[in-house]
ROSE-4610 file (N, C-alpha, C; in Angstrom, 1 decimal, always signed):
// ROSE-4610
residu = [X/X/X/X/X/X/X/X/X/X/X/X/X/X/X/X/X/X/X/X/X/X/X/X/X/X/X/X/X/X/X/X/X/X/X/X/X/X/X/X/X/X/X/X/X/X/X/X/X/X/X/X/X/X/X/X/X/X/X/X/X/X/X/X/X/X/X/X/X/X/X/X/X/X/X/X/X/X/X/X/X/X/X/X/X/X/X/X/X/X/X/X/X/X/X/X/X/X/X/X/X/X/X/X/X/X/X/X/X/X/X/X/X/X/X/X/X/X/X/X/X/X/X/X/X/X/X/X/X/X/X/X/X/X/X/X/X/X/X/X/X/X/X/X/X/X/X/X/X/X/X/X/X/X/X/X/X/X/X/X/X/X/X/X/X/X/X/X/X/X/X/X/X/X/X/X/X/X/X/X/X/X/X/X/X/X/X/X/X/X/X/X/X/X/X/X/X/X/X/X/X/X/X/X/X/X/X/X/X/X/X/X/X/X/X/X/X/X/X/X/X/X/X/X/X/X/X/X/X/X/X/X/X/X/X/X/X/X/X/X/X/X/X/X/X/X/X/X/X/X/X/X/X/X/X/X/X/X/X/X/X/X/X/X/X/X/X/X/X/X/X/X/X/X/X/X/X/X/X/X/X/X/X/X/X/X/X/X/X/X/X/X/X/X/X/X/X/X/X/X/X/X/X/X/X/X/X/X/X/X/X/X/X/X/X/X/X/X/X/X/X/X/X/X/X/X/X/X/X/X/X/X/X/X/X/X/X/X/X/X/X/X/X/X/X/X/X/X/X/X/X/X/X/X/X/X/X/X/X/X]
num = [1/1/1/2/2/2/3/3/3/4/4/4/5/5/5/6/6/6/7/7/7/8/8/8/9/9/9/10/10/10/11/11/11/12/12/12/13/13/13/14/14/14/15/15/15/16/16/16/17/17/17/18/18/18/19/19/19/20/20/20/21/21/21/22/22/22/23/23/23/24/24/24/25/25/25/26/26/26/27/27/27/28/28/28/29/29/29/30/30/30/31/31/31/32/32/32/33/33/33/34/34/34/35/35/35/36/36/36/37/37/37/38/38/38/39/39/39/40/40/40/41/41/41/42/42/42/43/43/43/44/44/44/45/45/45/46/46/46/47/47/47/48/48/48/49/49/49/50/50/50/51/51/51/52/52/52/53/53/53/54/54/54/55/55/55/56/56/56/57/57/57/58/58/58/59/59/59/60/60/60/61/61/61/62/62/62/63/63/63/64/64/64/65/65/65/66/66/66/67/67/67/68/68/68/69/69/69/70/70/70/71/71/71/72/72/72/73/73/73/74/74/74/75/75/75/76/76/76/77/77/77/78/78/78/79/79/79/80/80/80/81/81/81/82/82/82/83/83/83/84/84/84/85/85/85/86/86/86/87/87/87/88/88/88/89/89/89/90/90/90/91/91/91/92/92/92/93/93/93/94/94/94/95/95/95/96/96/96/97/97/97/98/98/98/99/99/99/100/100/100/101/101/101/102/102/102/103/103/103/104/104/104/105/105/105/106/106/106/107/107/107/108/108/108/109/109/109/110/110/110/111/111/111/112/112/112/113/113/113/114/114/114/115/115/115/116/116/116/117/117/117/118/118/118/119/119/119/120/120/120]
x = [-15.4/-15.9/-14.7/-15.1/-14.2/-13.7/-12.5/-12.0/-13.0/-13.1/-14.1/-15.0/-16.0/-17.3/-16.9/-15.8/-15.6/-15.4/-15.3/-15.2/-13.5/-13.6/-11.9/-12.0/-10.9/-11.0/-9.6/-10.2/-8.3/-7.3/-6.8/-5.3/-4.7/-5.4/-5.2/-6.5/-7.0/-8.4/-9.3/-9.0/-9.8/-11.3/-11.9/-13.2/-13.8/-14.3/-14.7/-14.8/-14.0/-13.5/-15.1/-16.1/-17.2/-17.5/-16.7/-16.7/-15.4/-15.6/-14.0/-13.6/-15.3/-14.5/-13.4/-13.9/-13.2/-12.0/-11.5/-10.3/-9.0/-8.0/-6.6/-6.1/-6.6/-5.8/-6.1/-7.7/-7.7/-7.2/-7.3/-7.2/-5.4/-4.6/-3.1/-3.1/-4.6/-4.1/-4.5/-5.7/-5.5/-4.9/-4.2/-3.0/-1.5/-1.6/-0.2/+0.6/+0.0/+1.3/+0.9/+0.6/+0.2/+0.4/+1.0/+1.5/+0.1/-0.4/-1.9/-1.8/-0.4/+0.2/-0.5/+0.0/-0.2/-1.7/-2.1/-3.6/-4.3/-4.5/-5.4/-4.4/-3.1/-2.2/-2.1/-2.4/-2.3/-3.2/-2.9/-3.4/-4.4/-5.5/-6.8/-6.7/-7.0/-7.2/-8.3/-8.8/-9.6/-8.5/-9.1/-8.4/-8.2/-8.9/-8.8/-7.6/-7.3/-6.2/-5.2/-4.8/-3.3/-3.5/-3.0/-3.0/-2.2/-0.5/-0.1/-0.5/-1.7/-2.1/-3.5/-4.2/-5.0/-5.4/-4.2/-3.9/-3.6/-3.2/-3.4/-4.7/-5.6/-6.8/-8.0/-8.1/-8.3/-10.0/-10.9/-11.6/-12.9/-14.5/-15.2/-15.8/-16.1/-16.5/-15.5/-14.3/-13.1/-12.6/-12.9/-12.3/-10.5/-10.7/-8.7/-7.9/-7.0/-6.5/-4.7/-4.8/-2.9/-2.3/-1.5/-0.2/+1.3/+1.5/+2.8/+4.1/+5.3/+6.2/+7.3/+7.9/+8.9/+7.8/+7.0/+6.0/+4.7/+4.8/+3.8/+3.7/+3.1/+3.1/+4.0/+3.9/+4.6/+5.9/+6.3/+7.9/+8.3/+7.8/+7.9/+8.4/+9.2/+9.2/+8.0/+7.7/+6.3/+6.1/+6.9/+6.4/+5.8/+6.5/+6.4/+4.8/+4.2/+3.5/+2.5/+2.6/+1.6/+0.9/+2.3/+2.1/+1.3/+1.7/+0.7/-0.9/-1.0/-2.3/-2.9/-2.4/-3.3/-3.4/-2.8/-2.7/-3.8/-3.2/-4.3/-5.5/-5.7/-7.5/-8.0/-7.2/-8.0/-7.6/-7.2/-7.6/-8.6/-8.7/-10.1/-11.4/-11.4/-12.4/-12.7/-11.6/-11.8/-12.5/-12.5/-13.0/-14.4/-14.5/-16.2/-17.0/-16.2/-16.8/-16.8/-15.9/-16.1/-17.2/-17.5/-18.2/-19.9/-20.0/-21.2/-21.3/-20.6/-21.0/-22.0/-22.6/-23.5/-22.6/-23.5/-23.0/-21.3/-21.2/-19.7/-18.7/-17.9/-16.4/-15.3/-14.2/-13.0/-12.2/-11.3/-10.5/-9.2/-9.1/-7.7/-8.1/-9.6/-9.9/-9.9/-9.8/-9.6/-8.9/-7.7/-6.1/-6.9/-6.2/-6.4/-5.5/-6.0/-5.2/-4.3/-3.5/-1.6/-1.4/-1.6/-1.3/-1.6/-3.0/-2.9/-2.2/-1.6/-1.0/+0.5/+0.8/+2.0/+2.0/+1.4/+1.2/+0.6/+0.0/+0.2/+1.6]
y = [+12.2/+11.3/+10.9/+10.9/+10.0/+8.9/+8.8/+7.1/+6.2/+6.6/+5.5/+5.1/+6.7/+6.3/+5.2/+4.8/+4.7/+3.0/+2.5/+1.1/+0.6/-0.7/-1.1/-2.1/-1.8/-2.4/-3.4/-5.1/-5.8/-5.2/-5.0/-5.0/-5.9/-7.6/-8.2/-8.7/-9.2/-9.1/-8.4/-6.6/-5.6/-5.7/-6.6/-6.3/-5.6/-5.7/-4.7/-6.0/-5.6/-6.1/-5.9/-6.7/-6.2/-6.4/-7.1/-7.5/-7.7/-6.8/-7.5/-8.6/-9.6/-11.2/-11.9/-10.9/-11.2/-10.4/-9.4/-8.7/-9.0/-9.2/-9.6/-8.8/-7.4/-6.2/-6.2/-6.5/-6.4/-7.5/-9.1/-10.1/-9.6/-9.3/-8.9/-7.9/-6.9/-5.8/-6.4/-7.3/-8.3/-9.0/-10.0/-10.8/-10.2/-8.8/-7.8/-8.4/-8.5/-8.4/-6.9/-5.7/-4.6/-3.4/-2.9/-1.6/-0.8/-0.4/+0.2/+1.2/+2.3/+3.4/+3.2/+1.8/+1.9/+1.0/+1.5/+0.3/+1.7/+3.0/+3.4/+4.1/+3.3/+3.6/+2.5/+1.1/+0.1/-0.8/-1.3/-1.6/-3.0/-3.1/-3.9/-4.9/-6.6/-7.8/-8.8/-9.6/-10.3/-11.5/-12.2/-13.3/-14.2/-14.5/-15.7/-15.5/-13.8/-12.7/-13.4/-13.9/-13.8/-15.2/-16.1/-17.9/-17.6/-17.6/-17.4/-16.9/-16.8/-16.2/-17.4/-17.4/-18.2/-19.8/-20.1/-21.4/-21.7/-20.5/-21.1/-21.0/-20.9/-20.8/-22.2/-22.5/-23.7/-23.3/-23.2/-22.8/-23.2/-23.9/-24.6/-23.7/-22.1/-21.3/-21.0/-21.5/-21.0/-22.3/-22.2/-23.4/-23.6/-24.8/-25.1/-24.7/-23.9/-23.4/-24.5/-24.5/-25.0/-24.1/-24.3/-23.5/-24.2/-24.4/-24.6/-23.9/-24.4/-23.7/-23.7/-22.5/-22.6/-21.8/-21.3/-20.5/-21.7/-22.9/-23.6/-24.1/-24.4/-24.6/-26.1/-27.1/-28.3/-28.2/-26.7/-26.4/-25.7/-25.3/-24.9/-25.3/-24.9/-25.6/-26.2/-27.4/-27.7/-26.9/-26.6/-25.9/-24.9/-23.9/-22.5/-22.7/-23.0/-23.9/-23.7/-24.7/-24.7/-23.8/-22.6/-21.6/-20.6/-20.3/-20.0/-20.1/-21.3/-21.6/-21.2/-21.5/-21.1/-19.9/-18.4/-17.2/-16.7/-17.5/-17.2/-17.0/-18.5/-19.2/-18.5/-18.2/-17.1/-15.9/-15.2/-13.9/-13.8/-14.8/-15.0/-15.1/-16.6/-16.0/-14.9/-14.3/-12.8/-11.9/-11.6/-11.1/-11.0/-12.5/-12.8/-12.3/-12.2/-11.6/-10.2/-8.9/-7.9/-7.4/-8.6/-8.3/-8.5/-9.2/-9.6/-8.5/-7.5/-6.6/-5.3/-4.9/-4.2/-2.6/-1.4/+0.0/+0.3/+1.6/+2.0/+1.0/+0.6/-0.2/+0.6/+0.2/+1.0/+0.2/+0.6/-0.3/-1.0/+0.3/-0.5/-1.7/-1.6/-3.0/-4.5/-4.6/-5.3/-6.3/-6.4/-7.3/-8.2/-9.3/-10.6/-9.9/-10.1/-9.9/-9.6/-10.8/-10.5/-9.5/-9.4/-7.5/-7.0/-6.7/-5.4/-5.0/-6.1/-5.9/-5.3/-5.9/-5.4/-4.2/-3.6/-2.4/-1.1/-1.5/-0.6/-1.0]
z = [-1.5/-0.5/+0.4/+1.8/+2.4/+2.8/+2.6/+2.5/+2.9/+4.5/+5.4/+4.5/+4.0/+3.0/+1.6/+1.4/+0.0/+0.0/+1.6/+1.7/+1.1/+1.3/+1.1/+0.2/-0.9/-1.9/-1.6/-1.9/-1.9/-2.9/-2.2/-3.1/-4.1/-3.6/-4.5/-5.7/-5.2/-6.2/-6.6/-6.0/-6.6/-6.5/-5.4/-5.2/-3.3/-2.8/-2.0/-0.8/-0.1/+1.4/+2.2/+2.2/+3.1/+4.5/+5.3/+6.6/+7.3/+8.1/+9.0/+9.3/+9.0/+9.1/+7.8/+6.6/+5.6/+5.4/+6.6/+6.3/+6.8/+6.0/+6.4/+7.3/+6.8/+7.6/+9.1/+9.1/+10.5/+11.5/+11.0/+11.6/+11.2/+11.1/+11.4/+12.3/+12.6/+13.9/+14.4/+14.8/+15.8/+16.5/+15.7/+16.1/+16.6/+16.3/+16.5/+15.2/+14.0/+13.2/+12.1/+12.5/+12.1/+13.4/+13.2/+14.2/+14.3/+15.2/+15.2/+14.7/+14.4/+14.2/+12.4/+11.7/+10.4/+10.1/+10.6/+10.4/+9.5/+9.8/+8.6/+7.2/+7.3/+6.1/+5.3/+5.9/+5.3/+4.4/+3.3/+2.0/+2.6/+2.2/+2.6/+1.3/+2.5/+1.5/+1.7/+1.1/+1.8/+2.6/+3.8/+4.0/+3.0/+2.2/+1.0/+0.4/+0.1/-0.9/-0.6/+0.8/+1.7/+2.0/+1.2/+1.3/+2.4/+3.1/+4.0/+5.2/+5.3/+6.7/+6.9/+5.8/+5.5/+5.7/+5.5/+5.8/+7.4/+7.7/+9.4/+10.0/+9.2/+10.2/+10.3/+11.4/+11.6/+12.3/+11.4/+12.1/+10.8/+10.8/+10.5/+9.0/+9.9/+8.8/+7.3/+7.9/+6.3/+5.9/+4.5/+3.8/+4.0/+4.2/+4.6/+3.2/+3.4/+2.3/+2.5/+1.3/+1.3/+0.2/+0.9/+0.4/+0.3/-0.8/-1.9/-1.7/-1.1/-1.2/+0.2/+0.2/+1.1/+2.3/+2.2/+3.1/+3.8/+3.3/+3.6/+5.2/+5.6/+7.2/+7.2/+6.0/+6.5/+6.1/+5.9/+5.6/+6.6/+7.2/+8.4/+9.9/+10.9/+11.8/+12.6/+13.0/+13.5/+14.9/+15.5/+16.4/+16.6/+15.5/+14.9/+14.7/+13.0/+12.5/+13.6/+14.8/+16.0/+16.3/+16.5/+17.6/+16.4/+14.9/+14.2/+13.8/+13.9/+14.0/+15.0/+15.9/+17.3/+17.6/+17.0/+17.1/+15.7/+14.2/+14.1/+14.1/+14.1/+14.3/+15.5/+16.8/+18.0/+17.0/+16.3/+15.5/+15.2/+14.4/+13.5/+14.4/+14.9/+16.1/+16.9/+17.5/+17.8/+16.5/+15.2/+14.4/+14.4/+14.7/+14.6/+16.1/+16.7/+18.3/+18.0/+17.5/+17.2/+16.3/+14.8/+14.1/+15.0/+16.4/+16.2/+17.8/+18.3/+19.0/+18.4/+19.4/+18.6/+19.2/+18.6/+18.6/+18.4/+19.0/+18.4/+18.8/+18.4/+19.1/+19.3/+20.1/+20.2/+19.6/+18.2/+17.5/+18.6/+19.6/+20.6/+21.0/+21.4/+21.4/+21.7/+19.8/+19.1/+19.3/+19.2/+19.5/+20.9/+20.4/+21.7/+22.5/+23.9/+25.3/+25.4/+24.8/+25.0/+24.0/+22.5/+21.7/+22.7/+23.4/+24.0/+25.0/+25.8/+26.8/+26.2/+25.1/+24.0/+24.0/+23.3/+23.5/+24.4/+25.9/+26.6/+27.7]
């Protein structure tokens, strides 16, 4: 069977990634923290999987997650912190606009404005 056919399993919780709105991997090629080069080499999570990514999303559908530690957003420079969230949470919302287009998509896509501009 082929990968594609076989769906994506998290890396961290071992159950089956079913929506791109629930995928780490994609909301990081989104946001440009994933080289598009390694997007079908890289290991699939749910958002929940990845509390560091998770916690910046400020958005109604996803429970607020906290995070403990030197990684937490109030350990963080506030600025920084800011500029996370708001790159985030527009990831994420971008997700949900991908997920609710109908027929084929073009993964280039994907990535909010400024990635793409990044990369061409």
């Amino acid at each position: 069977m082929a990968k594609c056919d076989e769906g994506y399993r998290c890396e961290v919780c071992g159950e089956d990634v079913m929506s791109i709105v629930d995928s780490d991997l994609y909301l990081r090629y989104v946001i440009g923290h994933l080289d598009p080069e390694k997007l079908h080499v890289s290991p699939e999570r749910h958002i929940r999987c990845n509390p560091i990514l998770a916690q910046c999303i400020r958005d109604d559908r996803v429970p607020p997650v906290a995070v403990e530690g030197p990684f937490a957003l109030s350990e963080l420079d506030p600025d920084h912190s800011n500029e996370m969230i708001d790159l985030v949470t527009r990831g994420y919302q971008r997700l949900w606009e991908i997920n609710s287009e109908d027929g084929d998509r073009d993964v280039t896509e994907y990535p909010l404005p400024e990635v793409r501009a990044r990369y061409q």
